[in-house]
ROSE-4610 file (N, C-alpha, C; in Angstrom, 1 decimal, always signed):
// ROSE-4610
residu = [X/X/X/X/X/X/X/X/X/X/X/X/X/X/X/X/X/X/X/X/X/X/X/X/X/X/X/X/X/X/X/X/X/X/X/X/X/X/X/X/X/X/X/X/X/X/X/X/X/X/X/X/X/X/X/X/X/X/X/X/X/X/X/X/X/X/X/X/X/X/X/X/X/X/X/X/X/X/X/X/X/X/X/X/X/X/X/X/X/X/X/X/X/X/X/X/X/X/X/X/X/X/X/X/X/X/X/X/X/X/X/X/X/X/X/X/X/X/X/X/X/X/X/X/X/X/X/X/X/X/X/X/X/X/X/X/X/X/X/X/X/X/X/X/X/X/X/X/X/X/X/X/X/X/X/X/X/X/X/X/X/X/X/X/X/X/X/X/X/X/X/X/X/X/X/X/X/X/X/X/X/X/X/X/X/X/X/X/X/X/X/X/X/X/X/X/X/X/X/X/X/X/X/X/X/X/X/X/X/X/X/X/X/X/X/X/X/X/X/X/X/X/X/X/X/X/X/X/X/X/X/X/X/X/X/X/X/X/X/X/X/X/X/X/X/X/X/X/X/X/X/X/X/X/X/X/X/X/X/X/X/X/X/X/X/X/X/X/X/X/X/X/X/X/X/X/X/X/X/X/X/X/X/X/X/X/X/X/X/X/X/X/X/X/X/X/X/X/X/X/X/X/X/X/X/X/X/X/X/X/X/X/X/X/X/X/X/X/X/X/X/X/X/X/X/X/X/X/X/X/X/X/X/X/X/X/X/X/X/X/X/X/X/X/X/X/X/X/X/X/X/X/X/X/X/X/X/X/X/X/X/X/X/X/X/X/X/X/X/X/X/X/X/X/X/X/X/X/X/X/X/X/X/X/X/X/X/X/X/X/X/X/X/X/X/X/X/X/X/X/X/X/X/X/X/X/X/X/X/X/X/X/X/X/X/X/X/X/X/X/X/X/X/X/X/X/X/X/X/X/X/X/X/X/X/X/X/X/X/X/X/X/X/X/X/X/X/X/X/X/X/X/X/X/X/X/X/X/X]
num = [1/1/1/2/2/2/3/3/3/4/4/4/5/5/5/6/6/6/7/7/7/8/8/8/9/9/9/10/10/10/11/11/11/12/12/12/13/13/13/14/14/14/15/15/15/16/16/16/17/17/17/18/18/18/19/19/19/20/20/20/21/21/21/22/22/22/23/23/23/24/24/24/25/25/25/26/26/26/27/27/27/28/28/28/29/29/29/30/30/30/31/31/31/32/32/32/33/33/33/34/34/34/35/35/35/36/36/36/37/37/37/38/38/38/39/39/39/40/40/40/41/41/41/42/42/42/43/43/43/44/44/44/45/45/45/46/46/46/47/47/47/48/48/48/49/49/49/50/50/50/51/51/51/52/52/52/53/53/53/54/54/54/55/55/55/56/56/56/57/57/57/58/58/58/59/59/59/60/60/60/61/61/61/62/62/62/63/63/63/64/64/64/65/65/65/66/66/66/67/67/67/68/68/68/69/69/69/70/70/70/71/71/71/72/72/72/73/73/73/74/74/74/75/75/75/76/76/76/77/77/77/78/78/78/79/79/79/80/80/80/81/81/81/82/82/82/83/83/83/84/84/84/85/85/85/86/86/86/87/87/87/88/88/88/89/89/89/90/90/90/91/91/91/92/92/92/93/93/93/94/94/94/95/95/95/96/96/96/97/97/97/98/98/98/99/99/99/100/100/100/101/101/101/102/102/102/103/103/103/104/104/104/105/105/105/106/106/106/107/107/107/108/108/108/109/109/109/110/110/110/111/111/111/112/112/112/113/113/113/114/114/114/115/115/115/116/116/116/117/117/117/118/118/118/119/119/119/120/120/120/121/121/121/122/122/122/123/123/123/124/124/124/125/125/125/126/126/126/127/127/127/128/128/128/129/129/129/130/130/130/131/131/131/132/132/132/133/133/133/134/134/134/135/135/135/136/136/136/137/137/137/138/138/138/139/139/139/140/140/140/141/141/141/142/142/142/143/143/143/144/144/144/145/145/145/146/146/146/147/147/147/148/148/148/149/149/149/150/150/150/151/151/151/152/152/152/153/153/153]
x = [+37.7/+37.4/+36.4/+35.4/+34.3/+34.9/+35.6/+36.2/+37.2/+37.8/+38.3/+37.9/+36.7/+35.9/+35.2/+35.0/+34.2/+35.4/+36.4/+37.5/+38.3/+37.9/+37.7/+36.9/+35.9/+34.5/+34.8/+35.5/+35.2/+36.8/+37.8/+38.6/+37.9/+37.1/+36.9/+36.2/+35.4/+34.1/+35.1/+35.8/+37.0/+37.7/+38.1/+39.0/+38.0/+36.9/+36.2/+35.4/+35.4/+34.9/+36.2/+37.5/+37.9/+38.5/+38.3/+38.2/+37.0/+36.1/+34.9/+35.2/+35.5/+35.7/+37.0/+38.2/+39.2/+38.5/+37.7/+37.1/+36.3/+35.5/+34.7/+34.9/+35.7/+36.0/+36.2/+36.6/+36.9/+35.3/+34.7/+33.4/+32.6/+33.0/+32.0/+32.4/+33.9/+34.5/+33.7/+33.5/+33.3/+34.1/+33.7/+34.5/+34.5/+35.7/+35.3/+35.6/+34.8/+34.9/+36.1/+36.7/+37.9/+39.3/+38.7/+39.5/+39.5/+38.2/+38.0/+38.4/+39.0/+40.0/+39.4/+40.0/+38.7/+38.4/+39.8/+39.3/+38.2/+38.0/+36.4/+35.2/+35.4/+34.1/+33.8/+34.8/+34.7/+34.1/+34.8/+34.1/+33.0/+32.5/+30.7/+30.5/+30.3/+29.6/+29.7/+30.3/+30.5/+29.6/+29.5/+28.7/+27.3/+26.8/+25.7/+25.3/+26.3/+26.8/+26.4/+27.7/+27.8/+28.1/+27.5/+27.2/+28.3/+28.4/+29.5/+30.9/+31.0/+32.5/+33.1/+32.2/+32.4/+33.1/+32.4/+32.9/+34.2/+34.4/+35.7/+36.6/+36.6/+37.5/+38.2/+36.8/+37.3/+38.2/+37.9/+38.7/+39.8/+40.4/+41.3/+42.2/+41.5/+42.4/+44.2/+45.0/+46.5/+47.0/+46.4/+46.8/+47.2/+48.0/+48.5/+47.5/+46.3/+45.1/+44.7/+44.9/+44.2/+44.9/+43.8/+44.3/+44.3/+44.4/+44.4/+43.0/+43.2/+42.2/+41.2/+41.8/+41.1/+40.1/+40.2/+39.2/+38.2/+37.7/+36.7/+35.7/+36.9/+35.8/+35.5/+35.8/+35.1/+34.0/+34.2/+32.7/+31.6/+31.8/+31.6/+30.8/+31.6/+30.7/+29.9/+29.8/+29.2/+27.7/+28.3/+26.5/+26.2/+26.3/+26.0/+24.8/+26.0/+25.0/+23.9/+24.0/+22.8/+21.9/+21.7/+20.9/+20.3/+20.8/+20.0/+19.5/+20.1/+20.2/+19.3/+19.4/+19.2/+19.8/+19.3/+20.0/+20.7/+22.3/+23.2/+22.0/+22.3/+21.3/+22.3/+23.1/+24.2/+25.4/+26.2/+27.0/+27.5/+27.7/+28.5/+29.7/+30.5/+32.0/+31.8/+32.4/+32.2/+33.2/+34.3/+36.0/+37.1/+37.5/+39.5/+40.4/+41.1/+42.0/+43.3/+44.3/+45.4/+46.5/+47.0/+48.1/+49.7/+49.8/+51.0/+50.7/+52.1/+51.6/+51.5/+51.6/+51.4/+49.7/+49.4/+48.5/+47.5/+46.3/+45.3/+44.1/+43.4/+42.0/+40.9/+39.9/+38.8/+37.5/+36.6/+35.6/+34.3/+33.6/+32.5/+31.2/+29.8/+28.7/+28.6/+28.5/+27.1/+25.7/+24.8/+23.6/+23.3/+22.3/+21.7/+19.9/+19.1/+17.5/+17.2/+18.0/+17.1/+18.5/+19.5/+20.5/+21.8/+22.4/+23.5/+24.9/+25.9/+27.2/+28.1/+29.4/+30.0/+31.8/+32.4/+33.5/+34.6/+36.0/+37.3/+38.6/+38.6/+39.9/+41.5/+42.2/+43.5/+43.7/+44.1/+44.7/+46.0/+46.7/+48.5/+48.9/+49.4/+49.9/+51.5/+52.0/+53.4/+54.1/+53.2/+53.9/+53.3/+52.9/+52.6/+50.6/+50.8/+49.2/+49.0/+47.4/+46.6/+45.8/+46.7/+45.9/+44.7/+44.1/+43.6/+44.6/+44.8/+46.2/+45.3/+44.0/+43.8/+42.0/+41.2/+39.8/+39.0/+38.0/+37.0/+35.7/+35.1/+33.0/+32.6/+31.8/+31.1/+30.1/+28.8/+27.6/+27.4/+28.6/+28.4/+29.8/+29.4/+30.3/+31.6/+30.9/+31.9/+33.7/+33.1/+33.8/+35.2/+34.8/+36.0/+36.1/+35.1/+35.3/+35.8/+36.8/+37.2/+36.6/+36.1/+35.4/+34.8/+35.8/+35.8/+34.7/+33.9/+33.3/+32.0/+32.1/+30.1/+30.1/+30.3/+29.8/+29.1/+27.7/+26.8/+27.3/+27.2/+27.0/+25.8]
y = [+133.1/+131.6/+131.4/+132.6/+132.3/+132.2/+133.2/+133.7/+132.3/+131.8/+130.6/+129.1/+128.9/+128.2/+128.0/+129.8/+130.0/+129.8/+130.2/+129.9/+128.5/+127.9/+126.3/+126.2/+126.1/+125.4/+125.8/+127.7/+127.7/+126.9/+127.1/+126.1/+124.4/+124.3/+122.7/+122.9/+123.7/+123.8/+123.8/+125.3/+125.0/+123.7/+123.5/+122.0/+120.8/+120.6/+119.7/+120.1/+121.7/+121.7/+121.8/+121.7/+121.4/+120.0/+119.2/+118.0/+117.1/+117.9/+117.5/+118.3/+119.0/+120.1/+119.2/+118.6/+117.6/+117.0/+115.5/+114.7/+114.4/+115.5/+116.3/+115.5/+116.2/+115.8/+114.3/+113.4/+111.9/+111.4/+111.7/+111.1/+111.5/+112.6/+113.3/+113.4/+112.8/+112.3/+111.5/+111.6/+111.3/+110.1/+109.0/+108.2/+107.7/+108.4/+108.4/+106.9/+106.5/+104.9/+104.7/+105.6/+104.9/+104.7/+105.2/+104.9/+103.1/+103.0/+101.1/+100.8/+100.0/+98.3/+97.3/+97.4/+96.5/+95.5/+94.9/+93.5/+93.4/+94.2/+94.4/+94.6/+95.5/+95.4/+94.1/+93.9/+92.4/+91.5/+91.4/+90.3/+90.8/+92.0/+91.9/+91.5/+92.1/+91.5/+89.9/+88.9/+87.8/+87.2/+87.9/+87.4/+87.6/+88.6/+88.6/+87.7/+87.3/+86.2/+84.4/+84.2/+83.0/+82.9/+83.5/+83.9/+83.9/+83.3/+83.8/+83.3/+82.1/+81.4/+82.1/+82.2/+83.2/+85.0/+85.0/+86.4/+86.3/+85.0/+85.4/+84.9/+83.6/+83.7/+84.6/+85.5/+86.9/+87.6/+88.0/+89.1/+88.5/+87.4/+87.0/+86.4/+86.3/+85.6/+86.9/+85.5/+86.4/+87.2/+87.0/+87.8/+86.5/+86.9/+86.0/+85.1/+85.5/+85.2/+84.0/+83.7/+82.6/+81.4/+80.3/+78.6/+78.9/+79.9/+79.9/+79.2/+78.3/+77.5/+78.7/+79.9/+80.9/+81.7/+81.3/+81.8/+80.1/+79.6/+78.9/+79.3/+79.7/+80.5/+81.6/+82.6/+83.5/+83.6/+82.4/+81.9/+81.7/+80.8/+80.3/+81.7/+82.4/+83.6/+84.6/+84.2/+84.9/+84.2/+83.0/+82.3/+82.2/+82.4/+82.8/+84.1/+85.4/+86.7/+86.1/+85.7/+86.0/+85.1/+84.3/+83.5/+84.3/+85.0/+86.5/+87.5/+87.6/+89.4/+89.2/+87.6/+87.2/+88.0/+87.7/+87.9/+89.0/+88.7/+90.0/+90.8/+92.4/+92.9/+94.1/+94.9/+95.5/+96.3/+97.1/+97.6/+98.7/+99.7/+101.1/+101.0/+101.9/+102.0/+103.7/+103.6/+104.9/+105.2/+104.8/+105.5/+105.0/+105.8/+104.6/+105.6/+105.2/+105.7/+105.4/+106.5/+105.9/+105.9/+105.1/+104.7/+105.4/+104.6/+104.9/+104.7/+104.8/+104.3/+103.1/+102.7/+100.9/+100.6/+101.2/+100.5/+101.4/+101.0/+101.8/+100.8/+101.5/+101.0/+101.3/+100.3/+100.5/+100.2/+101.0/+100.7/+100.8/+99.4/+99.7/+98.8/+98.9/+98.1/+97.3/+96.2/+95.2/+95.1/+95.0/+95.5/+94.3/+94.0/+92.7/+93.1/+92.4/+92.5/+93.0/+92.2/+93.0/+93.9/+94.6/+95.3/+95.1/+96.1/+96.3/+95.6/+94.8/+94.2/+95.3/+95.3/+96.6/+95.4/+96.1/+95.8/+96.5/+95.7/+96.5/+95.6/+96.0/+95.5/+96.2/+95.7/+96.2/+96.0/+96.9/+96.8/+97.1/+96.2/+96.6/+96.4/+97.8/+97.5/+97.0/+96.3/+95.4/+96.7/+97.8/+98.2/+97.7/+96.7/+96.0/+95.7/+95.7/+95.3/+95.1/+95.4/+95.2/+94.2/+93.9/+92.4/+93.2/+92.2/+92.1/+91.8/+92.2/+91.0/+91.1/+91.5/+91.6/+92.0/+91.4/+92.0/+91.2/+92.1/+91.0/+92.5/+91.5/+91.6/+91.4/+92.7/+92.6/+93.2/+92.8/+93.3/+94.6/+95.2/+96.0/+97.2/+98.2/+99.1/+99.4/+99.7/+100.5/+99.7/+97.7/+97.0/+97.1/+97.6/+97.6/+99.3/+99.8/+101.3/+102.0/+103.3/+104.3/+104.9/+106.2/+106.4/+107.5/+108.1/+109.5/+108.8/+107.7/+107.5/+106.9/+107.2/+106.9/+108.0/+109.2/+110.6/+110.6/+111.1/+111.5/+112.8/+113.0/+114.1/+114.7]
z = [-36.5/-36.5/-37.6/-37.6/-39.1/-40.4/-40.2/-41.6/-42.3/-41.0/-41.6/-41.9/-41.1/-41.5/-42.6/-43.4/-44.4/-45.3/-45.6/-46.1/-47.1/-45.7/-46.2/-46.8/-46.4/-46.8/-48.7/-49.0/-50.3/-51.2/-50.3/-50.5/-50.8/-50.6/-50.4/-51.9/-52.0/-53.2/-54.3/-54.1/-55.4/-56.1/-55.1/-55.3/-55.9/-55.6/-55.7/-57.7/-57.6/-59.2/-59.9/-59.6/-60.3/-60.5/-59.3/-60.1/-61.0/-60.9/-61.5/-63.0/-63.4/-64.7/-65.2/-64.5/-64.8/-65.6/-64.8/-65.2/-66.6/-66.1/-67.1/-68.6/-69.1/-70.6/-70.6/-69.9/-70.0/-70.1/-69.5/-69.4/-70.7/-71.4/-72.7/-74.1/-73.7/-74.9/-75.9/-76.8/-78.5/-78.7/-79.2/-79.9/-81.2/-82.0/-84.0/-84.0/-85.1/-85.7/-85.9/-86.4/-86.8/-85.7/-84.5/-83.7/-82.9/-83.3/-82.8/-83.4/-82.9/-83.1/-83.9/-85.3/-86.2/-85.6/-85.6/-84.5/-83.2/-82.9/-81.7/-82.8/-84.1/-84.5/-85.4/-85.9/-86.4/-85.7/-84.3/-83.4/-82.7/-82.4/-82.5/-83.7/-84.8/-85.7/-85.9/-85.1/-85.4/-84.3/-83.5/-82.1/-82.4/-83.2/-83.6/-84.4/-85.7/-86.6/-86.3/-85.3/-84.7/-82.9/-82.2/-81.2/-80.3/-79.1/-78.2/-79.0/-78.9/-79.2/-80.6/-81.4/-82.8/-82.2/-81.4/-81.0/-80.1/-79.0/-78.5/-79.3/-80.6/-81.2/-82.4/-82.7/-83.2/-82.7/-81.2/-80.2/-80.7/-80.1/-80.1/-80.6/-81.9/-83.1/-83.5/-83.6/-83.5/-82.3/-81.6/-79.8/-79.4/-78.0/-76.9/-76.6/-76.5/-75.7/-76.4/-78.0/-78.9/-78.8/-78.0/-77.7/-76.7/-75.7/-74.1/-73.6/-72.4/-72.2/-71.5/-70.8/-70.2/-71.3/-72.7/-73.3/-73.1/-73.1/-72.6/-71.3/-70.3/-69.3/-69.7/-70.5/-71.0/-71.8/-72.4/-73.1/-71.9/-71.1/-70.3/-69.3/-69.1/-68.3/-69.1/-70.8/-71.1/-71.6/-71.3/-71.3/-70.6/-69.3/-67.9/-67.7/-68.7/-68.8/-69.3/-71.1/-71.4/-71.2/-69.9/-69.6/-68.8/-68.1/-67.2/-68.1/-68.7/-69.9/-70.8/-71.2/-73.0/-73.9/-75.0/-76.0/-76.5/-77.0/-77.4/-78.5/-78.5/-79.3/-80.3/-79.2/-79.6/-78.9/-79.3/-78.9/-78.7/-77.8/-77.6/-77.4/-78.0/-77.7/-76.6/-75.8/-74.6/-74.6/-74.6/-73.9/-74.5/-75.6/-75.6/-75.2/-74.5/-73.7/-74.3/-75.1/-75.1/-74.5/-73.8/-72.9/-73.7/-75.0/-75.2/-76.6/-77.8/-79.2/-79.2/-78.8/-78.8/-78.0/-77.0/-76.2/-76.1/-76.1/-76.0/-75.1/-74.2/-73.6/-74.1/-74.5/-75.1/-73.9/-73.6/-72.8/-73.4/-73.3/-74.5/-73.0/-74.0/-74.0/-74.3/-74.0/-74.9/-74.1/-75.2/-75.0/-74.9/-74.1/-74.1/-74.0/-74.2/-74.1/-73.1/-71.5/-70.8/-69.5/-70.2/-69.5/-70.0/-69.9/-70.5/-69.5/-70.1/-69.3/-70.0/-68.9/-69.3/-69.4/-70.7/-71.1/-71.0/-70.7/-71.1/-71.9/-72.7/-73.5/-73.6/-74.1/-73.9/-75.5/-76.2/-77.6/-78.2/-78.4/-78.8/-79.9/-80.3/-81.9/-81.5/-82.3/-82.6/-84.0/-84.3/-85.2/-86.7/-87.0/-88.2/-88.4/-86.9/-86.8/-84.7/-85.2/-83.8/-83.2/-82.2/-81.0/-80.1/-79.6/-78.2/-77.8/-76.1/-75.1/-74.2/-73.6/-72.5/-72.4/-71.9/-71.8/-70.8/-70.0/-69.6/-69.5/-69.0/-68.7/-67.5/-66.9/-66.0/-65.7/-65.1/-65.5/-64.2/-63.4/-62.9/-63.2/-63.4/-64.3/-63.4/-62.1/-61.2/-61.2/-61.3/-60.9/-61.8/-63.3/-64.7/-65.1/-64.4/-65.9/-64.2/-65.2/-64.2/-63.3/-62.1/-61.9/-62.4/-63.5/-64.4/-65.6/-66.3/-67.1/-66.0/-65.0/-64.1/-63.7/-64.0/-63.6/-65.0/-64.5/-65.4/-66.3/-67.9/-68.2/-68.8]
């Protein structure tokens, strides 16, 4: 009965480092510049520029998303943050994930003065060129990012 108890127990340990050694590499991944989506660094730099509305109509310029009345509440929730946060300061790109040739996930930062809001966008190439179709912001990580990018490395 020991011996199988103990059995488990290293059954259990195993299984568990190797899902942590899985994980592992998603969370320590590197992300080269030239893998961002100009269109995201364009639109920080425009939010630093011309502040929110400057930056969501960057994201979104030529995507689905541009003239959607739902980009107003995105404005909208983001002068919400930096009324708590203050002022945008800068930006991390942490994770892109590619889905397919066409689609890729970008998981970034914005930095704000006093804490960081955490981001996810959706980016699709048509083949000719790259949209946003899809993103939002929330000032708690667990709620948008994987659970493979909040394991510490």
């Amino acid at each position: 009965m020991k011996s199988i108890i103990k059995r488990s127990r290293n059954n259990l340990f195993i299984t568990l480092m190797l899902v942590f050694c899985s994980l592992l590499p998603l969370a320590q991944a590197s992300v080269k510049t030239t893998d961002i989506p100009p269109q995201l660094t364009n639109a920080l730099s425009m939010y630093k520029k011309d502040g929110i509305q400057g930056f969501i109509t960057a994201l979104v310029r030529g995507s689905p998303l541009e003239g959607l009345q739902e980009m107003s509440m995105q404005v909208s929730i983001l002068k919400k943050i930096e009324q708590h946060y203050g002022a945008y300061q800068s930006y991390d790109i942490l994770h892109i994930n590619k889905l397919s040739d066409s689609t890729r996930l970008i998981y970034f930062l914005l930095n704000y003065r006093k804490g960081p809001v955490f981001g996810k966008l959706t980016a699709f190439t048509d083949g000719d060129r790259e949209t946003i179709t899809s993103f939002e912001f929330h000032t708690k990580a667990e709620k948008i990012f994987p659970e493979a990018l909040l394991v510490s490395h």
